[in-house]
N, CA, C and O atoms as a GROMACS GRO file, in nm:
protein
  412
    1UNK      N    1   8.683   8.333   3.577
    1UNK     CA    2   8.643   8.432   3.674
    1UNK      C    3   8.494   8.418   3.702
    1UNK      O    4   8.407   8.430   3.616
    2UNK      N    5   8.469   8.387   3.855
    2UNK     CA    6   8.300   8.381   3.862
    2UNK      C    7   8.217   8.504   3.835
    2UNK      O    8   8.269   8.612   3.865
    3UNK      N    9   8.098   8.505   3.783
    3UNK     CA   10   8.020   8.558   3.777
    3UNK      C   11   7.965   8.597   3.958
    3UNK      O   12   7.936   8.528   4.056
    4UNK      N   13   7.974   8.753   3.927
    4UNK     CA   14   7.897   8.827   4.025
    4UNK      C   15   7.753   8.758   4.083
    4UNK      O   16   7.742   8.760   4.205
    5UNK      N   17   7.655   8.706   4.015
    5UNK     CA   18   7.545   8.644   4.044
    5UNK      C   19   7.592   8.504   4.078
    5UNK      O   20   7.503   8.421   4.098
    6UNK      N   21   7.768   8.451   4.093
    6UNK     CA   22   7.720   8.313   4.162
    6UNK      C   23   7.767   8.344   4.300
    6UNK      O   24   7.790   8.241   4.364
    7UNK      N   25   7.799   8.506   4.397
    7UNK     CA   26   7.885   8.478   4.488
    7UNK      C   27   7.744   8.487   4.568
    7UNK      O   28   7.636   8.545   4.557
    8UNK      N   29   7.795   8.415   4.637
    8UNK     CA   30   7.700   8.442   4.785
    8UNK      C   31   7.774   8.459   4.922
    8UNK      O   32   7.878   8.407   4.962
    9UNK      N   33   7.686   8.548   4.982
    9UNK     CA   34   7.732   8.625   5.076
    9UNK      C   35   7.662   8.564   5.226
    9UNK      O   36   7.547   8.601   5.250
   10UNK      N   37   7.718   8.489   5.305
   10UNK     CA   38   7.621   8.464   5.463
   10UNK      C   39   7.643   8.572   5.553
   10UNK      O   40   7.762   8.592   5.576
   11UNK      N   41   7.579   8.632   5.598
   11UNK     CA   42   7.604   8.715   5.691
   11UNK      C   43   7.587   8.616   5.840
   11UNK      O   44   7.485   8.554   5.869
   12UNK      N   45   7.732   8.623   5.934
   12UNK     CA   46   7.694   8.559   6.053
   12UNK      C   47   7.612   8.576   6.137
   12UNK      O   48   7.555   8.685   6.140
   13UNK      N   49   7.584   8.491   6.216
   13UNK     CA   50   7.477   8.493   6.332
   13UNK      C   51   7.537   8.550   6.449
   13UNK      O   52   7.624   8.466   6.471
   14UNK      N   53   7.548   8.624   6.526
   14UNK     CA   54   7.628   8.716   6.632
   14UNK      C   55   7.497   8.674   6.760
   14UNK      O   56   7.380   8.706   6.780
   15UNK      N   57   7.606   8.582   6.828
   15UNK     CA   58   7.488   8.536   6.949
   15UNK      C   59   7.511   8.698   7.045
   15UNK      O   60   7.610   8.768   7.030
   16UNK      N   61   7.401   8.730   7.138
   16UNK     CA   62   7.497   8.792   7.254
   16UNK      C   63   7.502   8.688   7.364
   16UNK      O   64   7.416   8.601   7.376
   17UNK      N   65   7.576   8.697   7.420
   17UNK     CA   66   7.583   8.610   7.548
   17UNK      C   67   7.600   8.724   7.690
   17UNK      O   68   7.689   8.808   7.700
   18UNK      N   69   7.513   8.704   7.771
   18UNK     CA   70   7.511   8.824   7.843
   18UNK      C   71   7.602   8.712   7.944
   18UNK      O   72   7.596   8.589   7.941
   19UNK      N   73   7.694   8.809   8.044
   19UNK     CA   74   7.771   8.782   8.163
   19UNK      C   75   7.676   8.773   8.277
   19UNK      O   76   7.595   8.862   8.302
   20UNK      N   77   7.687   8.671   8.342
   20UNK     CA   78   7.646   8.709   8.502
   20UNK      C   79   7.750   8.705   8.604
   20UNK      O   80   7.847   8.631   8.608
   21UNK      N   81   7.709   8.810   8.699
   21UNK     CA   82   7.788   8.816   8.776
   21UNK      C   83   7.874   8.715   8.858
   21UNK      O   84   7.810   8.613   8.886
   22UNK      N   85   7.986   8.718   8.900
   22UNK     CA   86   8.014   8.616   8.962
   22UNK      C   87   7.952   8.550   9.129
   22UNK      O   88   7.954   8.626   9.226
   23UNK      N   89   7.913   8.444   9.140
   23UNK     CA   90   7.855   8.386   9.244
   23UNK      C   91   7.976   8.441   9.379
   23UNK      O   92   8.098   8.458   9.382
   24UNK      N   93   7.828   8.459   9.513
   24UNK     CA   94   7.893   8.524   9.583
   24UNK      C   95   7.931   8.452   9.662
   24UNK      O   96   7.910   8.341   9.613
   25UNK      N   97   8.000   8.433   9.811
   25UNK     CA   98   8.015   8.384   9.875
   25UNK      C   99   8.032   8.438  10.011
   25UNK      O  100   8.077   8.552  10.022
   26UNK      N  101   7.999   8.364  10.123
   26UNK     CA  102   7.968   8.454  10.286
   26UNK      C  103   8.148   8.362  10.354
   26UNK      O  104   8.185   8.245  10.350
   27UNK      N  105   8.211   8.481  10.406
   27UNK     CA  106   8.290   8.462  10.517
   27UNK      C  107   8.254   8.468  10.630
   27UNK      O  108   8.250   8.575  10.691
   28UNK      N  109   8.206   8.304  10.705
   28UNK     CA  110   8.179   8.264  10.831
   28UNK      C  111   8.272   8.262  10.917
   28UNK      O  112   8.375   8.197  10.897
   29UNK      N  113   8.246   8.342  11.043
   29UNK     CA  114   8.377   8.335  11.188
   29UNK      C  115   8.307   8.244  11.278
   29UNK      O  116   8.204   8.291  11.326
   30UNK      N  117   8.343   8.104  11.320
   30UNK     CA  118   8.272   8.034  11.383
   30UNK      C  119   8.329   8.035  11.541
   30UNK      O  120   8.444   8.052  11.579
   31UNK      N  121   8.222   8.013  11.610
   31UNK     CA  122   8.294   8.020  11.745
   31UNK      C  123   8.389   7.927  11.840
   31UNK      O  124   8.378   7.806  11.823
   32UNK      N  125   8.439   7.953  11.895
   32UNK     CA  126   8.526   7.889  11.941
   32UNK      C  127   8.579   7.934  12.131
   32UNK      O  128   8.580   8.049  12.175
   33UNK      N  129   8.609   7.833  12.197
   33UNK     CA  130   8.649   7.882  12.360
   33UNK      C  131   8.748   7.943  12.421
   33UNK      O  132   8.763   7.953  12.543
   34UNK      N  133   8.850   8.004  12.295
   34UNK     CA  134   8.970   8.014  12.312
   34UNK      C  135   8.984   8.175  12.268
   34UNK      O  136   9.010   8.264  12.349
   35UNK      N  137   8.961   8.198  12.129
   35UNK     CA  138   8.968   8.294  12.078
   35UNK      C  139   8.911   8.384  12.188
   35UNK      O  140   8.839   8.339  12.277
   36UNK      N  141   8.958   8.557  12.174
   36UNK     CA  142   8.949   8.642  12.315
   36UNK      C  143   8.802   8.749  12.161
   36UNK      O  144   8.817   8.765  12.040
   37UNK      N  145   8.710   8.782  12.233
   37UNK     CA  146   8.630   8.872  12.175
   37UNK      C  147   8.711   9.003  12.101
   37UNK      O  148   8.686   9.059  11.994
   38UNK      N  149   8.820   9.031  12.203
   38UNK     CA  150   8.870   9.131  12.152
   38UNK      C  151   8.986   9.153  12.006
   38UNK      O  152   9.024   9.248  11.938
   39UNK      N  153   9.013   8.991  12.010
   39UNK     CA  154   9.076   8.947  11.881
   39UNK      C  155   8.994   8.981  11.788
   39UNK      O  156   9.014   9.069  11.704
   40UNK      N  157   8.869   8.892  11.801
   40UNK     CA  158   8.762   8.882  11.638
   40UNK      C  159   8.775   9.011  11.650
   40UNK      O  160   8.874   9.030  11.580
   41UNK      N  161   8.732   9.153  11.707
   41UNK     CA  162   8.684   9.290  11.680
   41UNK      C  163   8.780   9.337  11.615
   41UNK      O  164   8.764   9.426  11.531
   42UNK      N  165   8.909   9.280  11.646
   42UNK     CA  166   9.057   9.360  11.591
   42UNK      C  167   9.040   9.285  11.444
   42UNK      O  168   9.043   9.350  11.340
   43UNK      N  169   9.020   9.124  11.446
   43UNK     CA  170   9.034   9.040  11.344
   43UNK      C  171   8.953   9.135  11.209
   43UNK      O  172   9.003   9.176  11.105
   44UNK      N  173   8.806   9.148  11.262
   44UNK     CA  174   8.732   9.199  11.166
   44UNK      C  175   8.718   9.349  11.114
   44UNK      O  176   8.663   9.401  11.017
   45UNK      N  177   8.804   9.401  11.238
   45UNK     CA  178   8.818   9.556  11.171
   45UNK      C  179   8.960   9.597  11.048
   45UNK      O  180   8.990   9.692  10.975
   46UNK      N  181   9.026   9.431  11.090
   46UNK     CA  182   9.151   9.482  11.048
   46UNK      C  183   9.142   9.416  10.894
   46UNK      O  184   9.164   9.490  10.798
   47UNK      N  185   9.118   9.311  10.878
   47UNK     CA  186   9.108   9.202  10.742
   47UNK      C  187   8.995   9.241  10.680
   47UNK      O  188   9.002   9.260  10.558
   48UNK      N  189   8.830   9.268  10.769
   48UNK     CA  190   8.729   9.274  10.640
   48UNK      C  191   8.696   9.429  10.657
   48UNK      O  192   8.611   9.495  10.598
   49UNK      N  193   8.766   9.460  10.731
   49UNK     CA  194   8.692   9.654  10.746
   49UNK      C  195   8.574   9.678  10.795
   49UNK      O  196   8.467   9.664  10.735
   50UNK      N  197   8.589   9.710  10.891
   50UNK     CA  198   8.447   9.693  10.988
   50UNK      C  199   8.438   9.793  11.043
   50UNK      O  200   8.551   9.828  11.075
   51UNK      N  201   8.369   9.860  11.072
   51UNK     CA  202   8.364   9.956  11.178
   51UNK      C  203   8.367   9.918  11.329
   51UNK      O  204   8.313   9.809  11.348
   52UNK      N  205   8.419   9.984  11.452
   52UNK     CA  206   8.426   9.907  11.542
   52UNK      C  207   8.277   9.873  11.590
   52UNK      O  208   8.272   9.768  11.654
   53UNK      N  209   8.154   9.939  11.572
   53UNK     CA  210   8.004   9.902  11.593
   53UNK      C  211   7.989   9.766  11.524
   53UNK      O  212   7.967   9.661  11.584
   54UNK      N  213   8.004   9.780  11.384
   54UNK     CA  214   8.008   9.626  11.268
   54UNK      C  215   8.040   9.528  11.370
   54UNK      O  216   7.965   9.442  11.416
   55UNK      N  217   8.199   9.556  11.410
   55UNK     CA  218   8.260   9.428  11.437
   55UNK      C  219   8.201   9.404  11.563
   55UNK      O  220   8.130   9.304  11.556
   56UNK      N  221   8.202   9.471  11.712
   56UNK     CA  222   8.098   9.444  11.801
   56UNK      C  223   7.955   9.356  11.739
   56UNK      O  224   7.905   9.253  11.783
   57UNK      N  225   7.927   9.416  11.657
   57UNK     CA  226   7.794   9.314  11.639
   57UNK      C  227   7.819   9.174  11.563
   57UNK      O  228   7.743   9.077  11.561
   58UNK      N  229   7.898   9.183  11.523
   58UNK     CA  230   7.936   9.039  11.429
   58UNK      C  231   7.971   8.964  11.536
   58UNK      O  232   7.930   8.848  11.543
   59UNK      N  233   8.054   9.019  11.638
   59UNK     CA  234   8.155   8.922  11.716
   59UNK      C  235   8.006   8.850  11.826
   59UNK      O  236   7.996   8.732  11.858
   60UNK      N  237   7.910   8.960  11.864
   60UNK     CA  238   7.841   8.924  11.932
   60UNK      C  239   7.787   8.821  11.868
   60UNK      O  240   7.811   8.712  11.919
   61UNK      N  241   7.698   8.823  11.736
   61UNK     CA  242   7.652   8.735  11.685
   61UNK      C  243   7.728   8.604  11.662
   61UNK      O  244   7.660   8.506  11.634
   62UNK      N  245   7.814   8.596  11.667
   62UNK     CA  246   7.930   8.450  11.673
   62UNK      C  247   7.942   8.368  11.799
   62UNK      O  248   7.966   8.249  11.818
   63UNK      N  249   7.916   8.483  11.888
   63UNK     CA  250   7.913   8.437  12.008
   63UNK      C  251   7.786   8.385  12.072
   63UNK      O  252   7.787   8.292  12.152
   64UNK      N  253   7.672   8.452  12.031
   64UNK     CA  254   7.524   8.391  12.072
   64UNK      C  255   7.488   8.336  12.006
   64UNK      O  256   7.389   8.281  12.053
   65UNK      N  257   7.520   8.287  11.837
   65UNK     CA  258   7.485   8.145  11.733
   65UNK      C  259   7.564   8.062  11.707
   65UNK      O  260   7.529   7.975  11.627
   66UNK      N  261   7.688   8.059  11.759
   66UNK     CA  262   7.807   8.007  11.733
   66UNK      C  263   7.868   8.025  11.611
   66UNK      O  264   7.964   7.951  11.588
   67UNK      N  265   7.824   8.138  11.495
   67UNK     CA  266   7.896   8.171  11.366
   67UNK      C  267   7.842   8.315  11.354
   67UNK      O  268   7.756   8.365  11.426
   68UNK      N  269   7.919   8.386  11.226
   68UNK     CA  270   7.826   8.522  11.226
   68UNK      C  271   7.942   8.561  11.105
   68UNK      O  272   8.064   8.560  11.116
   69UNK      N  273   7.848   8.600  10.972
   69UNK     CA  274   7.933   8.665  10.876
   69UNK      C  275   7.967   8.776  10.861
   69UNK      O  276   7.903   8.880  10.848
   70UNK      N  277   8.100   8.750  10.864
   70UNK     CA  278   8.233   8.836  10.809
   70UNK      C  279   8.189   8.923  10.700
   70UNK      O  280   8.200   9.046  10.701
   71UNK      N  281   8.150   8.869  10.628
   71UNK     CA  282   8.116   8.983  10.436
   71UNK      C  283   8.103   8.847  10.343
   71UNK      O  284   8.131   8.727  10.343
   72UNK      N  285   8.046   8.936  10.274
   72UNK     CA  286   8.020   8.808  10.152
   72UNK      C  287   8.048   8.893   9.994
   72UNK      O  288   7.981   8.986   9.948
   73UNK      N  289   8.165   8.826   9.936
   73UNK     CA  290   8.224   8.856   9.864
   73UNK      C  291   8.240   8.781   9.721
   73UNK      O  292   8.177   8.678   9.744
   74UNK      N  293   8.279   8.773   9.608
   74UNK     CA  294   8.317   8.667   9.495
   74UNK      C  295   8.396   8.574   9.570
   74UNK      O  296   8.406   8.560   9.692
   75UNK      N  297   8.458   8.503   9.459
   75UNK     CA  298   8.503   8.396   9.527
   75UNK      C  299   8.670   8.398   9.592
   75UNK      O  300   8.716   8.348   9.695
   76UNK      N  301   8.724   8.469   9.498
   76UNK     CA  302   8.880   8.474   9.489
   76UNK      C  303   8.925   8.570   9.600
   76UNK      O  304   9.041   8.572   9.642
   77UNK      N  305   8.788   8.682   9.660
   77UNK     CA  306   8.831   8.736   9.731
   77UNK      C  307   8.824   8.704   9.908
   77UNK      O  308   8.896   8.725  10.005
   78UNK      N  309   8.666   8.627   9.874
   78UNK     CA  310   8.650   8.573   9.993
   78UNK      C  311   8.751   8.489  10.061
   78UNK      O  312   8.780   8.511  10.178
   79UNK      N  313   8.817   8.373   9.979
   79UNK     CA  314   8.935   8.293   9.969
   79UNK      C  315   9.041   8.356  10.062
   79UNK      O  316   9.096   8.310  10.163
   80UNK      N  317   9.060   8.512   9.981
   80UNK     CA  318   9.194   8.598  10.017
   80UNK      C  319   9.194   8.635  10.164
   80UNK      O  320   9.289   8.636  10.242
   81UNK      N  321   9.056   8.669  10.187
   81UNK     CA  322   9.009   8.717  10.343
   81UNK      C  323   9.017   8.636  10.469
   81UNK      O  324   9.049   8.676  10.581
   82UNK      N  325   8.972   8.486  10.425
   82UNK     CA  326   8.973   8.336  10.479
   82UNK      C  327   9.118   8.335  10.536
   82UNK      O  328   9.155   8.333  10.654
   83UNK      N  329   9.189   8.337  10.421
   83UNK     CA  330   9.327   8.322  10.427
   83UNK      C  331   9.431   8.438  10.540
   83UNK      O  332   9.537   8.414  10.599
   84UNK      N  333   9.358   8.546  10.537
   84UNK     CA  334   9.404   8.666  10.566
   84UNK      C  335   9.376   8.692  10.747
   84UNK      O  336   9.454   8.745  10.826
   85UNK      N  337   9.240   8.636  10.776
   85UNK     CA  338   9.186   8.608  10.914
   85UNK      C  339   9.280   8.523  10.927
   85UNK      O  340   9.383   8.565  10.978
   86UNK      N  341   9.276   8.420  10.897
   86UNK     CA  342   9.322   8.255  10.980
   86UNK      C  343   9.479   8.288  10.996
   86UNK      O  344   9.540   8.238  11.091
   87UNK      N  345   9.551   8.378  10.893
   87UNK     CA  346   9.675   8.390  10.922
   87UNK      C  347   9.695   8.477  11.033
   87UNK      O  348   9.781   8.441  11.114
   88UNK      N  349   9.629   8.590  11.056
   88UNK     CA  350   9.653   8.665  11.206
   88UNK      C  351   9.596   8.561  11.298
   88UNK      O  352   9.663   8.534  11.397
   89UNK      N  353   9.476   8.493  11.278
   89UNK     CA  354   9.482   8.434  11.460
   89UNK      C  355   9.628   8.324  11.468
   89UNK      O  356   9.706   8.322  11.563
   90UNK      N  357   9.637   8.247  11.358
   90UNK     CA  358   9.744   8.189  11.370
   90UNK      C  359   9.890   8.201  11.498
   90UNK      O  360   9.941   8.133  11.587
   91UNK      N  361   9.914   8.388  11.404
   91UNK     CA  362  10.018   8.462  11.436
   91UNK      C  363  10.014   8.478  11.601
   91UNK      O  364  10.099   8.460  11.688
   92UNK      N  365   9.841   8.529  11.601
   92UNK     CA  366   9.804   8.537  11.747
   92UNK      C  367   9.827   8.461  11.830
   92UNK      O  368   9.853   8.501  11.943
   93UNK      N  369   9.822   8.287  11.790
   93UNK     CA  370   9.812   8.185  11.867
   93UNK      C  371   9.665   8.136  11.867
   93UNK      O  372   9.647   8.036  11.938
   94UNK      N  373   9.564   8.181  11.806
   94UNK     CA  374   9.428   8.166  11.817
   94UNK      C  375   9.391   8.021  11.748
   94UNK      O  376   9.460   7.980  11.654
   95UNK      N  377   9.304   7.960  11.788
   95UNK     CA  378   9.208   7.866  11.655
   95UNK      C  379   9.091   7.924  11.588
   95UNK      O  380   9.022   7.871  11.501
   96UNK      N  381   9.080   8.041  11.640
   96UNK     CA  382   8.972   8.076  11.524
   96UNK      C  383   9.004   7.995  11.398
   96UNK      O  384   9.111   7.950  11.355
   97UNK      N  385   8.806   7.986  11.327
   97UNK     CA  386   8.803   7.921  11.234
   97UNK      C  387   8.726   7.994  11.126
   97UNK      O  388   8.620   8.039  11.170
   98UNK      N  389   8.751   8.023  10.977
   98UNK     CA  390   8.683   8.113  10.916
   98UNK      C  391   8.619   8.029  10.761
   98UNK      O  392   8.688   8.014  10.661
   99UNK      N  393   8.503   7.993  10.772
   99UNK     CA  394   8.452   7.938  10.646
   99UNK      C  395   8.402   8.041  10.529
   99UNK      O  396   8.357   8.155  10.527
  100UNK      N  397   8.430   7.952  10.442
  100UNK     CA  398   8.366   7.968  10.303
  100UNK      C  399   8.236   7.892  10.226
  100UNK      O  400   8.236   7.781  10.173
  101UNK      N  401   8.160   7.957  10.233
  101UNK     CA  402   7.997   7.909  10.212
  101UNK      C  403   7.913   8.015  10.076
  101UNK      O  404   7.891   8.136  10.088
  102UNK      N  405   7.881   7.937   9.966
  102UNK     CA  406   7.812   7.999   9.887
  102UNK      C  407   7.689   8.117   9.925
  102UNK      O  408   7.610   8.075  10.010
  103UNK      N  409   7.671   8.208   9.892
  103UNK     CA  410   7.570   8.274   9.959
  103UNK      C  411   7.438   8.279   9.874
  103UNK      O  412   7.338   8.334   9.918
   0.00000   0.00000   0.00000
């Protein structure tokens, strides 16, 4: 039986590792000759929640730089939104085009 004076005791090292948030990302509506203004306003009130002022100004801005962001979100959601636009203009008949760009 060991002797009390041979046990030794390590106490572990407990890193913290702090979280950072997850990297964001911007949903770009790029412009296009086809798509009707009144789509993107519906597009963006309906998929990213816009107010109809928001979406007026986004749509404008797409239209006088040729892009203008949607919201900028994590990643999985931005993805979902991408996915979520492109499937209504689809439906619509539209080519709208909606990127995904680190922000």
């Amino acid at each position: 039986m060991p002797k009390t004076d041979d046990l030794v005791i390590e106490k572990k090292k407990t890193t913290s590792k702090k979280l950072k948030p997850p990297s964001k990302f911007k949903v770009v509506v790029c412009n296009d000759n086809v798509t009707t203004v009144d789509f993107v306003v519906h597009m963006l009130m309906t998929v990213f929640n816009h107010s109809l002022e928001q979406a007026i100004q986004i749509t404008q801005a797409v239209h006088e730089n040729g892009s203008g962001i949607a919201g900028i979100y994590p990643h999985e959601i931005a993805e979902q939104k991408v996915y979520e636009g492109v499937e209504l203009a689809r439906t619509n008949k539209f080519p709208l085009v909606l990127k995904l760009t680190e922000a």
